[in-house]
C-alpha positions, 0 to 999 in steps of 0.5 A: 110916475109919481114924482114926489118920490124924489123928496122922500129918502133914498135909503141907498147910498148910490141912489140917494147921491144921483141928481134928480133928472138921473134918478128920475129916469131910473125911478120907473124901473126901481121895484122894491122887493124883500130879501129874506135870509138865504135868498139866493140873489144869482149865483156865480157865471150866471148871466145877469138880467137883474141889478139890486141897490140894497136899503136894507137888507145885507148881502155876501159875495160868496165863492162856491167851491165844487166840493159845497164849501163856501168862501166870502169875499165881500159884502154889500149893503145900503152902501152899494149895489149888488151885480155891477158886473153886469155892465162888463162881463154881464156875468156874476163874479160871485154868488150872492146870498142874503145874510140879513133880510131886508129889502133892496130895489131891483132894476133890470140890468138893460136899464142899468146898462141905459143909464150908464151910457147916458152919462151924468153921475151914475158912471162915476158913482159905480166906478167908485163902488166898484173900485172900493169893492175891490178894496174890500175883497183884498183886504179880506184875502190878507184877513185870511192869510195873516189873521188869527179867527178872532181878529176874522170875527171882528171884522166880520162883525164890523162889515155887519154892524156898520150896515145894520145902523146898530149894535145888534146882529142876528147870525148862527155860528154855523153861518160865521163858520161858513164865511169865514171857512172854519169849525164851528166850534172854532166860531165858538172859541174864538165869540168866547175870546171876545166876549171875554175881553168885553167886546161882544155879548154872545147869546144863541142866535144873537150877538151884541156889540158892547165895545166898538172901539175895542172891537175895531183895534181887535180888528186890525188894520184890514177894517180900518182899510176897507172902511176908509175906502167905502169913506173915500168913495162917498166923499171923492164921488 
């Protein structure tokens, strides 16, 4: 193993923070791979033989109906880690699809499971995650619930945004419309509000942030929750 990797930058928030004994047993194992868009990483039930810590590519947590429709439930990037559920039930508990292609460090789930059990840091960093994904999927259920499908769109874009390190985000309408569970043209109406208010620039396939602050008070207060916990999770761990 080459070792000096340890002094290169670990473009993943869980990896970086690991001391360097800890991430020196994982970095043996570490493949990193490319995910393009509409990769299809596992599906939900399926039993897990592989974990992947993206860097940066963006990947949705879906809900699969048996009709074909599609609910999101959570999103991971550069943050997080993709299958934690392979260290309980070692089945998905989603399936997730890549929606920004980028690249991602596979591991086998055997030596995820390995390094846990050894102790150290890494327990305590996918306790952290785990319990802000949790926080990032309830606060999506109350978005659906009570929200309107502009202040939805908002904090969709926010959750891709802040995973991005920018303000630009390649997606079709007919993607945000199977996400967020709605007519395409409903997508349309609501892009039109928000551009119209100043906070977007909507042109065929591309979308640009133009106001962020707008965008988050837009948003309301399920971005403001999700966000703050991803934020506790990296300072309490």
């Amino acid at each position: 193993m080459d070792f000096g990797l340890l002094d290169e930058p670990i473009q993943n928030d869980i990896l970086a923070a690991l001391p360097d004994d800890e991430l020196a047993f994982l970095l043996p194992h570490l493949e990193l791979v490319h995910l393009p868009v509409g990769k299809e990483l596992y599906e939900y039930g399926a039993k897990l033989s592989h974990v992947y810590f993206p860097t940066t590519a963006i990947v949705a947590l879906l809900y699969v109906l048996a009709d074909g429709d599609v609910t999101e439930i959570g999103v991971t990037g550069y943050e997080g880690l993709l299958g934690i559920s392979a260290l309980m039930s070692e089945r998905a508990m989603g399936t997730a699809m890549v929606q920004s292609a980028g690249d991602a460090y596979k591991l086998k789930a055997s030596v995820l499971k390995e390094a846990n059990a050894r102790g150290g840091k890494l327990p305590q960093l996918l306790m952290c995650y785990t319990q802000a994904l949790f926080a990032q999927m309830a606060q999506n259920s109350v978005s659906g619930r009570h929200y309107s499908v502009d202040q939805q769109l908002s904090r969709w874009l926010l959750d891709r945004m802040d995973r991005l390190h920018g303000n630009e985000l390649k997606v079709t309408q007919e993607m945000i419309a199977n996400m967020l569970g709605v007519r395409r043209e409903t997508v349309t109406e609501a892009a039109g509000k928000l551009q119209q208010e100043g906070l977007i620039q909507y042109k065929r396939g591309n979308i640009t942030m133009l106001d962020r602050e707008g965008l988050e008070m837009h948003a309301g207060e399920c971005y403001r929750v999700s966000r703050q916990e991803f934020e506790r999770m990296l300072t309490a761990c």
